[in-house]
C-alpha angles and dihedrals in degrees: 000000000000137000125207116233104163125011151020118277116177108215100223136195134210124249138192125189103165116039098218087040117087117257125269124224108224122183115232098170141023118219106204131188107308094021129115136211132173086070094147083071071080099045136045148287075033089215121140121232094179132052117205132233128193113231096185127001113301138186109209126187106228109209106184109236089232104053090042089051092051095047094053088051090056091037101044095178093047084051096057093043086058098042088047087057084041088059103047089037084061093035095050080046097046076043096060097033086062091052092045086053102050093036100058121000101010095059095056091044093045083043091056089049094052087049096054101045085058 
């Protein structure tokens, strides 16, 4: 997991519109100073669905899955202050995923399905 101290990284994605052409990396969320991301190093499966990109130099604190696993476990109230953050960190970015839905893409599909049930 890491915490951002100085910077701006955009946690990208990679799409691919058309299956023989190579992949495009498209941004879906800006980390900015004080936030944190590689957060699935906390929850399983621990795999990583965004890669990160600096936009500008940044500075990042690195704190290794295993020996913050381990920590919380012997700090269970640490543990559930972490894993509190952790929960509002992923509900503010479900949060956002769904307005950036509604708000593009998920407008004109909701709008053709509305079309079709008439």
């Amino acid at each position: 997991m890491y915490i951002l101290t100085e910077g701006r990284v955009a946690l990208e994605m990679e799409l691919r519109p058309v299956a023989d052409r190579p992949a495009i990396p498209t941004a879906v969320e800006v980390v900015t100073k004080g936030e944190c991301f590689g957060w699935s190093a906390l929850v399983e499966p621990y795999v990583y669905t965004l890669s990160a990109r600096c936009m500008t130099n940044c500075t990042v604190l690195a704190i290794k899955g295993d020996m913050l696993h381990r920590t919380m476990a012997d700090n269970p109230r640490l543990g559930y202050e972490v894993m509190k953050k952790l929960t509002q960190l992923i509900s503010f970015r479900l949060t956002y995923t769904r307005l950036r839905l509604t708000t593009g893409l998920g407008l004109v599909l909701l709008g053709k399905e509305l079309q079709v049930a008439k």
